[in-house]
Every structure is written in structure tokens, then in C-alpha cells.
C-alpha positions as YAML, in Angstrom:
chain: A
units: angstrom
residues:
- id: 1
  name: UNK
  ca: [87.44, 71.00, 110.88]
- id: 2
  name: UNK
  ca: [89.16, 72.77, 114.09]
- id: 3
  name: UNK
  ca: [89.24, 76.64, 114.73]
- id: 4
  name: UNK
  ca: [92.72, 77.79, 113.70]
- id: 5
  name: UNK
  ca: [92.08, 81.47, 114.57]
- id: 6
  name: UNK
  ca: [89.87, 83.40, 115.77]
- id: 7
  name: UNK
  ca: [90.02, 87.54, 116.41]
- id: 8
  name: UNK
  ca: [87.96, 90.34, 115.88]
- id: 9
  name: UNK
  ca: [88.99, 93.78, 114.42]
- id: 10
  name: UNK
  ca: [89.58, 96.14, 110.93]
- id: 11
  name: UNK
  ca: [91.12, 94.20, 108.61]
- id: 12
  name: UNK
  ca: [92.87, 97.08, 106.49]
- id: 13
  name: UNK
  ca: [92.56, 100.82, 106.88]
- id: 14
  name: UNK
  ca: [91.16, 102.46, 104.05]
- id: 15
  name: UNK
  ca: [90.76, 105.88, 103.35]
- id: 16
  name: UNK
  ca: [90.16, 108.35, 100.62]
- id: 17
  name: UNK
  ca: [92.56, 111.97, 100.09]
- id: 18
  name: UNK
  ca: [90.92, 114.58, 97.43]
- id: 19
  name: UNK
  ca: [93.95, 116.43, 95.99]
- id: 20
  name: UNK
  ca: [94.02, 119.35, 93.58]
- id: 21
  name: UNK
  ca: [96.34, 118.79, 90.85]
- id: 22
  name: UNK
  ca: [95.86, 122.28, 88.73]
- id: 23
  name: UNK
  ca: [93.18, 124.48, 89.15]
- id: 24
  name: UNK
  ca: [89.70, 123.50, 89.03]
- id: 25
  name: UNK
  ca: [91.01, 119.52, 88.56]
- id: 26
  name: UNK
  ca: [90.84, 117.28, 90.99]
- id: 27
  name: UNK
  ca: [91.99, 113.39, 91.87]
- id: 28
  name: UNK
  ca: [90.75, 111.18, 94.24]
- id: 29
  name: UNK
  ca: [93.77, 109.22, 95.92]
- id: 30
  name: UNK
  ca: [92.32, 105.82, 97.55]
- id: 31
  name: UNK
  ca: [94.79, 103.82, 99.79]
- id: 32
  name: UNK
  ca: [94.49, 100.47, 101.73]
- id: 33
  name: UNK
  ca: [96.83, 99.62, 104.49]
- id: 34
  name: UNK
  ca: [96.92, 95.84, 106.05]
- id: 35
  name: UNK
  ca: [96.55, 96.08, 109.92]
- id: 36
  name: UNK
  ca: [98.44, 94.11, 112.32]
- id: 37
  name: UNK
  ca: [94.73, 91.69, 111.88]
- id: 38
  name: UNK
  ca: [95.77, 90.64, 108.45]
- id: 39
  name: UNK
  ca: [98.91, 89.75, 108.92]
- id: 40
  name: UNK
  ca: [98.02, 87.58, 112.12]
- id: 41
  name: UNK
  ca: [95.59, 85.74, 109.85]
- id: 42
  name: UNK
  ca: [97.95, 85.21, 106.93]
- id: 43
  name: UNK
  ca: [100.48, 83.72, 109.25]
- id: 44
  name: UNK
  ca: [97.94, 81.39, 110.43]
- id: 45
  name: UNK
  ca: [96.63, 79.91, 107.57]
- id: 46
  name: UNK
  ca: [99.98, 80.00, 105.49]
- id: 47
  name: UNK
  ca: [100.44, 76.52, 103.64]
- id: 48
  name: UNK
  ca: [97.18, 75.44, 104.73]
- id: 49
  name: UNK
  ca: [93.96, 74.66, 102.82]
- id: 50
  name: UNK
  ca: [91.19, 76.44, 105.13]
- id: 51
  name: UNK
  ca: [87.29, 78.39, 104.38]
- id: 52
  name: UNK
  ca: [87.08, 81.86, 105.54]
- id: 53
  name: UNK
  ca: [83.77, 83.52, 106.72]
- id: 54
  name: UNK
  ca: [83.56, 87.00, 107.62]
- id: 55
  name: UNK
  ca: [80.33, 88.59, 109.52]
- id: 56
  name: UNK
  ca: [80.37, 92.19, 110.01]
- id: 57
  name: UNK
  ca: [80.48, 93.63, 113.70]
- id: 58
  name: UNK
  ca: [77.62, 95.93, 114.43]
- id: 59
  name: UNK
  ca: [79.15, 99.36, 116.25]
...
């Protein structure tokens, strides 16, 4: 196995909006966004059979 790519970052941007529809009622909206990280990957493994492991960075 060789390294095909290697980077570290947030993979998508999530976040959560509360809105009020009608009085009293509310819905939570949830949305994901790809960052410019998961597209960089996805070109780099395109059309190729690889394993993926994913650690979480301490802050």
C-alpha cells in the first residue's frame, strides 16, 4: 500500500437552525456542507480501490 493523500481539516460543515413555523411550533433545520477537504479526497481516490481511517484531532 502507498499514501495517496494525506491532509488534515473539517470534512463538512454542519450546523443546526431552530425556526418557528406558527406559533408555539418549532422545526429543527440540520444542514451539511462538503468543504474544499472532501472534495480533495474524492478526487484522489476516484476509480481507485483504497481503506480510509479517520482519527479525530484533539483542539
Amino acid at each position: 500500500m502507498k499514501e495517496l493523500f494525506s491532509a488534515e481539516g473539517v470534512f463538512v460543515k454542519y450546523s443546526e437552525n431552530e425556526v418557528e413555523i406558527r406559533p408555539g411550533d418549532r422545526l429543527v433545520h440540520k444542514s451539511e456542507e462538503p468543504t474544499e477537504l472532501w472534495w480533495r479526497l474524492k478526487e484522489a481516490i476516484k476509480g481507485k480501490r483504497v481503506r480510509i481511517v479517520v482519527y479525530e484531532v484533539e483542539e
